[in-house]
N, C-alpha and C positions, 0 to 999 in steps of 0.2 A: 559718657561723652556729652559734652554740652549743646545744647541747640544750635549755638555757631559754627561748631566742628562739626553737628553732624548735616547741617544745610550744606556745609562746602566741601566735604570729600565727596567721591565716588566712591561708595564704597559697592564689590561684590560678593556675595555669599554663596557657596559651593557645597554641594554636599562632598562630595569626592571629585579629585583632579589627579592628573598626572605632577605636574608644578606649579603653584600659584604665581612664582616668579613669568610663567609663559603667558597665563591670562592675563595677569597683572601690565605687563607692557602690550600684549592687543589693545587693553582697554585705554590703558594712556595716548595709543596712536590712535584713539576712533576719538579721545577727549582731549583736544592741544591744548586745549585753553586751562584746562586744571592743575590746580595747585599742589593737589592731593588724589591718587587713586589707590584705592589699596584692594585686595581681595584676599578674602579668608576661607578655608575649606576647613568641613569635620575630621575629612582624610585624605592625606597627603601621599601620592606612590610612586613617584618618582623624584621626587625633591631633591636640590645640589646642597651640598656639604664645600667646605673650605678642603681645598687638594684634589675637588674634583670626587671627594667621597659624595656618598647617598644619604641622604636623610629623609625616612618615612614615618607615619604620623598616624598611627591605629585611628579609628573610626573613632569619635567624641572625647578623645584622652589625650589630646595636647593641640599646641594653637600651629596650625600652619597657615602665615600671614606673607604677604606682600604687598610693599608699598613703592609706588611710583611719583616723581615731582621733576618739574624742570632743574636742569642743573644749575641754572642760574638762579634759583632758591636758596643757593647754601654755599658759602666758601670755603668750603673745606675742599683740601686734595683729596684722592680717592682713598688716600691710608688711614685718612682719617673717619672718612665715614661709617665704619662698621664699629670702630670707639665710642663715637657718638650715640649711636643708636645704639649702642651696648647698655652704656650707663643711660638711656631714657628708658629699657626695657627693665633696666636694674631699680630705678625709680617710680616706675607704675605699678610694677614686683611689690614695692615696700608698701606701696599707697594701698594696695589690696592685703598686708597682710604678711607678707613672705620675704624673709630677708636672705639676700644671695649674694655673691661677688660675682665678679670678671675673672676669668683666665685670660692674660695674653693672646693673641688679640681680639679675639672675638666669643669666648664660651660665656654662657651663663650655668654658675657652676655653687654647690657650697664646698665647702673648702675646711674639714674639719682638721684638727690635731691627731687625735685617735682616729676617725675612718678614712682620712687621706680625701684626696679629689674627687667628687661626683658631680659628673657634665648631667645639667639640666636642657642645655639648649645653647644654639647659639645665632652667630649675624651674620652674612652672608651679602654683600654689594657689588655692584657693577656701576661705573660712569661712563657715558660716552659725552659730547658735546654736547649734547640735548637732554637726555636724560638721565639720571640715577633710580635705579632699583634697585630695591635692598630687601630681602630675606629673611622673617624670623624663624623659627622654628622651637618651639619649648616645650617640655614633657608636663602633663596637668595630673596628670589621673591615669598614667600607666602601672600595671604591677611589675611583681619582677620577672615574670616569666612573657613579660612583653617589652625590657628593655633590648636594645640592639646590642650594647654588650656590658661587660663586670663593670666598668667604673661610669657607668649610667647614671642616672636617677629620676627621678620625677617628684612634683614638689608637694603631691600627694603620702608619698614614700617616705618624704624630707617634715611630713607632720604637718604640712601647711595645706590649707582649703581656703581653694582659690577662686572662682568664677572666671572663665573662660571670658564670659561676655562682660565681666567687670575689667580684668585688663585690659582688651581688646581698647575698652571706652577710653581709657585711663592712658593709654600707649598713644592712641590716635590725638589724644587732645595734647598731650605734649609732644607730638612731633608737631602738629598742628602751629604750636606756640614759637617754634624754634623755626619753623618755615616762613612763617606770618613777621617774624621779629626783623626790627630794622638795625639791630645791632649784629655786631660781626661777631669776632670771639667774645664770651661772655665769661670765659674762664672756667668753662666745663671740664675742659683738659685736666686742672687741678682737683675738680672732684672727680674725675675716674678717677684719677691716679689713688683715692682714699678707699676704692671699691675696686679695687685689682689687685687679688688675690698672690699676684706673680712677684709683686715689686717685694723688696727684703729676702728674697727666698732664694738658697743652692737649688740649681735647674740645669738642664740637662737640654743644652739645644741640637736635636736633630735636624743637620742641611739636609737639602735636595739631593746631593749625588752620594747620599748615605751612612757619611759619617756622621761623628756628634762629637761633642765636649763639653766640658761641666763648665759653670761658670755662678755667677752674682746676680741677678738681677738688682738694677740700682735705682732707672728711673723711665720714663716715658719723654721721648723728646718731641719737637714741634712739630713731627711728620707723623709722630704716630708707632717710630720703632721703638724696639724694646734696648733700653741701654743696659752692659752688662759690663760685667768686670772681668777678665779670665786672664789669671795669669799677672794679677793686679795691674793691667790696662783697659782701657777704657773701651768697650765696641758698641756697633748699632746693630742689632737683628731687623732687618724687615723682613726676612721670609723663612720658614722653617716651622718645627711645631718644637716645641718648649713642653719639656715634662718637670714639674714641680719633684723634687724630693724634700723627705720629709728632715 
């Protein structure tokens, strides 16, 4: 992190919490004036998942992080900000070392031929009128008998060694860069899309009220839905979970 980033976030450091996302917005409503607050714990034991699942965080084996900013720091709609922050967690990844993709819309995952999809971690945000908090959560240094389930992984597992407190630095300074910046879209959009695992791929979209269908995956549109082919027409997924086949 560089001396600029690190004079102007808030940052706070937890040995164990319940959610970093609950500290994380107290300390934003005690700091209005900040641009940036974030908080990080060694161990995470309540933490939210996307659908309202659970995401916990063993003691020194992976980063449970939150960060807070006014909403009026960043023009993106809500669908999009967990894209965003996807691909800068997928970039601070690379800068330390460790090369990963995106799953639709929010996992950080590697995505092999022969071993199929392994969830590293993922993004997790909320917008109201004042505020965005956003969620990371990613596996460093778990074994296998401390993943949560089979198509887990951690990026230790994955052969990469990574320093906790090197991404941390690395993540903060380019959120830092993207909050700070007097440009709108910068055309990030088009490099997820080169780091999203999903696009090209027969997938398998599970709706809400239970059913599923196969389809295409084709492209990512301006909202952030996943575009798909079924049936050779054209649709938009915003909400659902999408299972990659191989």
């Amino acid at each position: 992190m560089s001396p600029e980033v690190r004079d102007a976030v808030i940052l706070q450091v937890i040995e164990s919490v319940g959610s970093t996302n609950d500290v994380v917005a107290a300390l934003a409503l005690d700091n209005p004036g900040a641009l940036l607050v974030a908080c990080t714990a060694d161990e995470q034991t309540a933490g939210r998942g996307r659908l309202d699942r659970t995401w916990t965080s063993p003691f020194g084996a992976g980063v449970a992080l939150s960060v807070a900013f006014p909403a009026g720091a960043i023009a993106h709609s809500a669908t999009l900000i967990p894209l965003h922050f996807g691909l800068l967690a997928v970039r601070a990844l690379s800068d330390c070392g460790a090369v990963v993709q995106l799953k639709w819309p929010n996992d950080i995952v590697i995505d092999g031929e022969v071993e199929g999809l392994r969830k590293l971690g993922g993004i997790l945000s909320t917008k109201t009128n004042e505020l965005v908090i956003v969620g990371v959560g990613i596996n460093f240094s778990l074994d296998e008998n401390e993943l949560p389930t089979q198509s887990a992984s951690s990026l230790s597992l994955e052969g990469f060694s990574v320093s906790r407190e090197e991404f941390l630095g690395r993540f903060l300074s380019l959120i830092w860069e993207v909050l700070s910046a007097d440009t709108g879209n910068d055309g990030w959009l088009e490099d997820y899309k080169t780091v999203c695992s999903t696009l090209g791929r027969e997938v398998t979209v599970h709706q809400a009220d239970g059913t599923h269908y196969l389809a295409h995956a084709t492209g990512i549109d301006e909202h952030g839905g996943l575009v798909i082919s079924r049936d050779g027409k054209p649709e938009v997924v915003t909400v659902g979970d999408i299972v990659h086949l191989r």
